[in-house]
N, C-alpha and C positions, 0 to 999 in steps of 0.2 A: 556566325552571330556577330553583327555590329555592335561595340560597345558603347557604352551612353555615356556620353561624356557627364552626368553628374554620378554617374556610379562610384561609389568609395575606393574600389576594387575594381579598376579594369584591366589588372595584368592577371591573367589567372594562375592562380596557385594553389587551388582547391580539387583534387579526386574526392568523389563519394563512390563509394562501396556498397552496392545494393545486393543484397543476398535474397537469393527465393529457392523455394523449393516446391512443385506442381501448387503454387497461387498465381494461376494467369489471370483468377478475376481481381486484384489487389496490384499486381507489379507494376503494370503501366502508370499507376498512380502516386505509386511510390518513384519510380522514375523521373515521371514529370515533374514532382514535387522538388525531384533534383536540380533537374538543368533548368527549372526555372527559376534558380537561385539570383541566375546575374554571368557577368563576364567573370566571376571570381572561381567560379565553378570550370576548370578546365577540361575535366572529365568526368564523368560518372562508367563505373568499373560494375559492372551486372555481371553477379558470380550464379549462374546456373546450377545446381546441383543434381544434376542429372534428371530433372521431373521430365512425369512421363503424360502431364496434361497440357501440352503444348506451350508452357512456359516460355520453353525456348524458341520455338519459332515464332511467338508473338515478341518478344527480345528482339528478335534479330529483324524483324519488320521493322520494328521502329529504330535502329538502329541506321538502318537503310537511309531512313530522312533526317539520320543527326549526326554528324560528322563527332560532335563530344562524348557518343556512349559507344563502349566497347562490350560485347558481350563474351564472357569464357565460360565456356559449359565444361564441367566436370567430367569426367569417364563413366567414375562409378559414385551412387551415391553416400557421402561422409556419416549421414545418420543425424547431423547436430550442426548446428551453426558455427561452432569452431573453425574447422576447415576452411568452407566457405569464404572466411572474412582473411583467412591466412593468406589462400589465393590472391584474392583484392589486392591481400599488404604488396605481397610479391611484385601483382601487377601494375599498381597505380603508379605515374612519373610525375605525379606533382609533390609540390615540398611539403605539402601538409593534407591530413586525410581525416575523412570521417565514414561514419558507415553506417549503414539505413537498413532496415528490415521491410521485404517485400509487403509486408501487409500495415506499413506505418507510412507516414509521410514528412518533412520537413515543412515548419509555415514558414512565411515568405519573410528575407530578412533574415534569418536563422544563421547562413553560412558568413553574411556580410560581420553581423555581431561577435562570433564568434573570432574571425579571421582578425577582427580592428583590436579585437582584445586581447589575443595572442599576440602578435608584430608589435601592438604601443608598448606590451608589458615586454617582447623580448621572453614570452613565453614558450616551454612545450607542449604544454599542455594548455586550452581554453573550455571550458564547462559552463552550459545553459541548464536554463530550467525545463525540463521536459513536463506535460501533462498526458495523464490517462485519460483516454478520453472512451467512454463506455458506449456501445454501439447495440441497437440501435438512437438510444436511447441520447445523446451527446453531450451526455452529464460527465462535467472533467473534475478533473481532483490533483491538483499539482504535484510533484514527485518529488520527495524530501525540499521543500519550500525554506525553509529558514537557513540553507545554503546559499540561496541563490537571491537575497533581500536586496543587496547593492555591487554595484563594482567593486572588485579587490581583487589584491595580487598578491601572493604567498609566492617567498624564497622558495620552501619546501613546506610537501606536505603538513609534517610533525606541526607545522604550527595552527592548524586546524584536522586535531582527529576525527572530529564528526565528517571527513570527507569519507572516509571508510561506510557509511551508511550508504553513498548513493555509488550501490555496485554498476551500474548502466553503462554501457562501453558508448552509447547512440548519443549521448548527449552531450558529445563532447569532440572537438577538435584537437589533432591531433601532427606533432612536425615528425613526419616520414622520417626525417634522417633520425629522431631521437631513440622513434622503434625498432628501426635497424638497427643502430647501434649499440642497444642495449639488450638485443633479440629478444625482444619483448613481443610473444605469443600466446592465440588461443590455444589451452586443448584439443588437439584434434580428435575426430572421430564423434560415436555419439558420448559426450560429454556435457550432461545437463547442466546450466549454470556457469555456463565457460565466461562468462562476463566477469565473476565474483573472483575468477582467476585470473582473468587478463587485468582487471581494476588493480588486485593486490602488485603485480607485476611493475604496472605501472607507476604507483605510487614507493615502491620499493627504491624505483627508480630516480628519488626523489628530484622532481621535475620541477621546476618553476611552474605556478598556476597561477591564470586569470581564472577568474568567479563574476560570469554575471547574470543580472537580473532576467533578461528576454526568455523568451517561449524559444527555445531552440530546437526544439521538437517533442512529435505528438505521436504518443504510444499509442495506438486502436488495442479495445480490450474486446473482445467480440465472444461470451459467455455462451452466447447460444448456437456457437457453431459448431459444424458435426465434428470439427476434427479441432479441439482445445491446443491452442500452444504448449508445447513442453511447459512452460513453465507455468501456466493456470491448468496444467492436468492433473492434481493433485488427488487424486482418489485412489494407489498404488502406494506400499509404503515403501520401494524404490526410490518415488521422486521423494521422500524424505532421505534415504538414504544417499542421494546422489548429493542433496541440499547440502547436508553435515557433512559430508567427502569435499566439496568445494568451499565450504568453510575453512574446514581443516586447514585444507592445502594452502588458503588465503592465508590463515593465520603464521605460519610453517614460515610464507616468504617472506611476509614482514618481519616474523622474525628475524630470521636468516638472515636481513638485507638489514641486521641492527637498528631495525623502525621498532623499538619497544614498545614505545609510545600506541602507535597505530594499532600493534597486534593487538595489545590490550584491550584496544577503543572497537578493533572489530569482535573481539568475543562479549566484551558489551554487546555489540549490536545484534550478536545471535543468540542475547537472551530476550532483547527488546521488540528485536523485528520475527526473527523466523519463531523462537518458542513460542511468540505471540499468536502469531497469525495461523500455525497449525493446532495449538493448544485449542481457540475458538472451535476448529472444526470438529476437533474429536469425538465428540456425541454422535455427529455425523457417520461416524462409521462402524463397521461389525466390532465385534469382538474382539477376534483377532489380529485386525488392523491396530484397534486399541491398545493389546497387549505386546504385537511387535511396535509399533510405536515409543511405548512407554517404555521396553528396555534396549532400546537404540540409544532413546533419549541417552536414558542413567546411563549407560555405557559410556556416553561422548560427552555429558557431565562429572563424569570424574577426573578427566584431564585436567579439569579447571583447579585453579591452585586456591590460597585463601587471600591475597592480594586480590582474583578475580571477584570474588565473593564481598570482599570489602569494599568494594566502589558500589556507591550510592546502596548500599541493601536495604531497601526499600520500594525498589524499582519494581514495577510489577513484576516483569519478565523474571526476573531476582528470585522471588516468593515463591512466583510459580515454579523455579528450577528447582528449588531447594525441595520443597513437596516433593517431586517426581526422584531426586537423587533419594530421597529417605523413607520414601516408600516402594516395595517390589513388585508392589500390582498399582493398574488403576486405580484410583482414589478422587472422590470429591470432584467429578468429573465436569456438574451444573456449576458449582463454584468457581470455578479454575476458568472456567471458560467466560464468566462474569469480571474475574480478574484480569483476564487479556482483550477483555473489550477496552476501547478507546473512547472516553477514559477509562481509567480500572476503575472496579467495581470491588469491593469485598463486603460480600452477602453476610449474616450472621451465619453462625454463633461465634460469640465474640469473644474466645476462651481464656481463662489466667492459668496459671500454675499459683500454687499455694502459696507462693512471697506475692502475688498479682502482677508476674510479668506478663502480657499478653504474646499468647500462641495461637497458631494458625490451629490446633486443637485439640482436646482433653487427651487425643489418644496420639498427638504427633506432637510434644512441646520441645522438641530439639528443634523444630522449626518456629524462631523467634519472631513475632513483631515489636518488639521494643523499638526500635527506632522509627514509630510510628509516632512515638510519644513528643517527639521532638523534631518532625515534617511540619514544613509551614500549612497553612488552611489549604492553602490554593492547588496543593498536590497531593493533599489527602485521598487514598481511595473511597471514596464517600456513596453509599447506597442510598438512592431512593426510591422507592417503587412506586409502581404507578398502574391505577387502572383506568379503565375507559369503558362503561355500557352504553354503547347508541340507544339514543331511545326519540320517538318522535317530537317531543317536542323540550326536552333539557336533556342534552347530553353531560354529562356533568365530570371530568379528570382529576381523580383525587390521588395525592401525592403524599407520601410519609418518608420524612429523612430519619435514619436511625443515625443512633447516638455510633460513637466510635472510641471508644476506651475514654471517655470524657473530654474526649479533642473536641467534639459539636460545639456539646454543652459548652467549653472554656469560650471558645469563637462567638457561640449567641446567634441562632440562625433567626434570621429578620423576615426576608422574602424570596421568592421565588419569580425570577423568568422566565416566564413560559415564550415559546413558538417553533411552530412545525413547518417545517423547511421540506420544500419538494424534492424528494430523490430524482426525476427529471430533470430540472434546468438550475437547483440551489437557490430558489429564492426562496426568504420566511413570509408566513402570514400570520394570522390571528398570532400577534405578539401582546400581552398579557402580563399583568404581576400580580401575587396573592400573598397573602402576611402568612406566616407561619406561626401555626400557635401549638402549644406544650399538647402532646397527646400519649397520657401515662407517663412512668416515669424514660423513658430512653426513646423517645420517637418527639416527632411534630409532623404536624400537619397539616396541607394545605387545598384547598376545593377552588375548584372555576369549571364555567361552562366552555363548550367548545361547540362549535357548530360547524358539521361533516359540509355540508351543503356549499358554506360558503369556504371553504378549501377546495372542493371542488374532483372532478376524477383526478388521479393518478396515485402516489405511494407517498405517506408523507412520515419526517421522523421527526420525534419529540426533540427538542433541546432546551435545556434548563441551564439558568445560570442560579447561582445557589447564592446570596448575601448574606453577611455576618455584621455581627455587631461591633466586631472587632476590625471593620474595615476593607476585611478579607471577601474574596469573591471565587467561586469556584465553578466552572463549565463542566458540566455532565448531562449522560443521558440515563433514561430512568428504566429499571427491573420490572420486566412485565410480571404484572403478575397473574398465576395461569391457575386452571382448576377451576371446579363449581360455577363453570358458564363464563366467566371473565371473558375469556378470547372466540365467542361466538361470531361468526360472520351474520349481520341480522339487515333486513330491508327496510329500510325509514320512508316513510313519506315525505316527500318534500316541494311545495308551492310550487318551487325552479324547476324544478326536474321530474317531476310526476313523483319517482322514487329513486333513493339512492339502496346500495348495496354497500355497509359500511365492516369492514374486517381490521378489529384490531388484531395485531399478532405481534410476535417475540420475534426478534432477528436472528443470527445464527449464535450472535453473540451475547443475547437477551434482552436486547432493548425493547421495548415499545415503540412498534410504528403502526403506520396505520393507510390503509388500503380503501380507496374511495371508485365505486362505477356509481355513473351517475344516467339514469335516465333506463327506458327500459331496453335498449340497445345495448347499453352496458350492461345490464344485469343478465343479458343474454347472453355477451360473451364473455364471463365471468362462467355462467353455469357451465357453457361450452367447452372452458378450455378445464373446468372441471370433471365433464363426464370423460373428456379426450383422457384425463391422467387417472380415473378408476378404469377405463379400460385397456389402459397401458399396462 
């Protein structure tokens, strides 16, 4: 490869680490994505893990016409991505490394950004913004985004603990001599999560860090494939058990490596992120999923001391721990799962103990909401529900915010912003405002029309911004509400379309969204991919 003389980076000093295992229809792509980084890219290191669908000889083909990719196939296979990437370390000769998963890609510019940011700052560590990018569909969603706002350079870690949230090992550059020197390793073997391990490692390590803004690479989320990634296969209470095993251990090195600070910030983050995000699905699963879930949980919530308890308790994740530490079975399971929506949510009933402190409820009042009393507007977990009946000619979305231990009420709620943002591509449409007026004594309430037709086919979700009187302004999404015909899938006539097929429904975590086929093409395969799943 001839270097371009306007390239930032024409000496190379870049290995990329591509790890695969039987994904021949995905590697080439991620490969290419590599070496067409630039001259900065000296080699890209393709770790084989022994696949038995021809990986490897599609590797080794292309390798044939690129003098930059080396391919090492494994013996036997490791089970986990751990190993794989350990290889890499072993075998990459350039001064700085990063590493790519067969079924993701680098955008262009990625390796240059990352590398100008490292070397200016005299860093070991450099970190981009990676986005999810959901397939087929190419609806992205940025990966802990408020990290990655502007350039900066941190001495060490400690001086930003919120780096312990973004466990990703891919989005980030890294100088070979500094993980050498610090034997700074994945798990090997099958070791779910080896990322949350090798991130604590690293930062243990406390390295100088660049922070920037760019896209430095692009996760593929592919939901509907036959064989789920380790870590979107979550229907085993394994992969919770392996989650809270790689926590542990995370939290274990910070410690250990006297990052107080950090360990702290990541057992935050294992009430914010991971009790979050499997809390929502619980309903989702049997019984006994449930019940071994729930004393895992308690189990690996007793570690926590009351220092951890005391930061921010009010935090959802917070709420929702304390519930599960104080009770021995499943409890309140449609609530809880409304509370780890984003934003939280807390559904009534709105309980006191007999002096009127507010409790999570009549029958659990060791678990406090008093510091509810004193949350600013804006981070209130605030309910509003919401329905929606299609009807052919006024569709009509009526909204009720409920009161909140007198927090609404002091604030004064004014109006409501309505509009529904495409789960495809994220753009809003029918944007809207309605006055909120008193409805009984602890609710208000607001009405507008909505019209299915002109949103259009695809899936769209409510967002509401909430305004007070008080100045205050608050972003949520609204509590479907279900029962007595509410969430009917019904067929509208419509001028544009002959007929729309319009389905409101509750998400996993209860929102209200809303489900548009339009035209009789649509409605046909809407019924189709319904009769496909009664006869599954």
């Amino acid at each position: 490869m001839h270097p371009n003389p306007r390239d930032p980076h024409p000496t190379p000093q870049v290995g990329v680490v591509v790890i695969g295992y039987n994904d021949a229809a995905h590697v080439a792509d991620a490969v290419r994505s590599a070496l067409g980084q630039g001259a900065a890219v000296g080699e890209v290191v393709a770790v084989d893990d022994c696949s038995t669908d021809g990986t490897g000889e599609l590797l080794a083909r292309l390798a044939a016409g690129e003098p930059r990719l080396r391919v090492v196939r494994r013996g036997v296979n490791s089970g986990g991505c751990g190993s794989p990437r350990n290889t890499g370390i072993d075998a990459v000769t350039m001064p700085y490394v990063m590493f790519l998963d067969s079924d993701d890609v680098l955008p262009p510019g990625a390796v240059d950004a990352l590398l100008t940011a490292a070397t200016g700052a005299r860093a070991e560590v450099a970190s981009g913004l990676c986005v999810r990018r959901e397939l087929p569909s190419g609806r992205e969603q940025p990966w802990q985004a408020p990290l990655y706002t502007v350039h900066s350079v941190l001495a060490r870690p400690s001086q930003h603990p919120r780096l312990v949230h973004d466990t990703l090992c891919v989005n980030k550059l890294y100088r070979t001599a500094f993980l050498r020197e610090h034997g700074i390793r994945f798990p090997a073997g099958r070791f779910l999560y080896e990322d949350f391990v090798f991130t604590a490692r690293v930062l243990a390590a406390a390295p100088r860090i660049a922070l920037v803004p760019d896209r430095v690479y692009v996760w593929h989320v592919r939901r509907s494939a036959e064989q789920l990634s380790l870590s979107l296969d979550r229907g085993g209470i394994d992969n919770w058990k392996a989650r809270t095993e790689a926590c542990a251990l995370a939290y274990d090195i910070l410690l250990g490596a006297g990052q107080k600070e950090l360990a702290r910030a990541s057992r935050a983050k294992f009430l914010d992120h991971e009790v979050r995000m499997y809390a929502r699905e619980l309903e989702l699963h049997d019984v006994p999923y449930r019940r071994a879930w729930w004393a895992h949980t308690r189990a690996y919530l007793t570690r926590y001391d009351a220092a951890d308890w005391e930061l921010n308790p009010t935090a959802p994740g917070r709420l929702l721990a304390r519930v599960v530490l104080e009770s021995p079975e499943p409890r309140d399971l449609p609530r809880l799962k409304e509370l780890a929506a984003r934003p939280a949510r807390l559904l009534p009933p709105y309980a006191r103990t007999s002096d009127g402190t507010p409790v999570w409820s009549a029958d659990l009042p060791q678990v406090t909401l008093a510091p509810l009393l004193s949350r600013p507007t804006h981070v209130l977990p605030l309910t509003v529900d919401a329905e929606l009946r299609p009807r052919a000619r006024d569709s009509r979305l009526r909204l009720r915010l409920h009161e909140l231990y007198g927090r609404t009420a002091e604030a004064g709620p004014q109006e409501v912003d309505v509009e529904w943002q495409s789960r495809e591509d994220g753009r809003a449409v029918q944007r809207a405002t309605a006055t909120f007026t008193p409805s009984g004594s602890d609710c208000w309430s607001a009405e507008l029309p909505v019209d299915p037709a002109a949103l259009g086919a695809g899936t769209w979700d409510l967002r509401l911004t909430l305004r007070f009187a008080d100045g205050a302004s608050r972003d949520v999404t609204a509590h479907a509400l279900a029962g007595a015909g509410r969430l009917r899938r019904r067929a509208v006539p419509s001028a544009r379309c002959g007929v729309l097929l319009v389905q409101p429904y509750a998400t996993h975590s209860g929102a209200l969204a809303l489900r548009v086929a339009a035209g009789v093409r649509g409605v046909m395969t809407v019924a189709r991919g319904r009769l496909r799943r009664l006869l599954h």
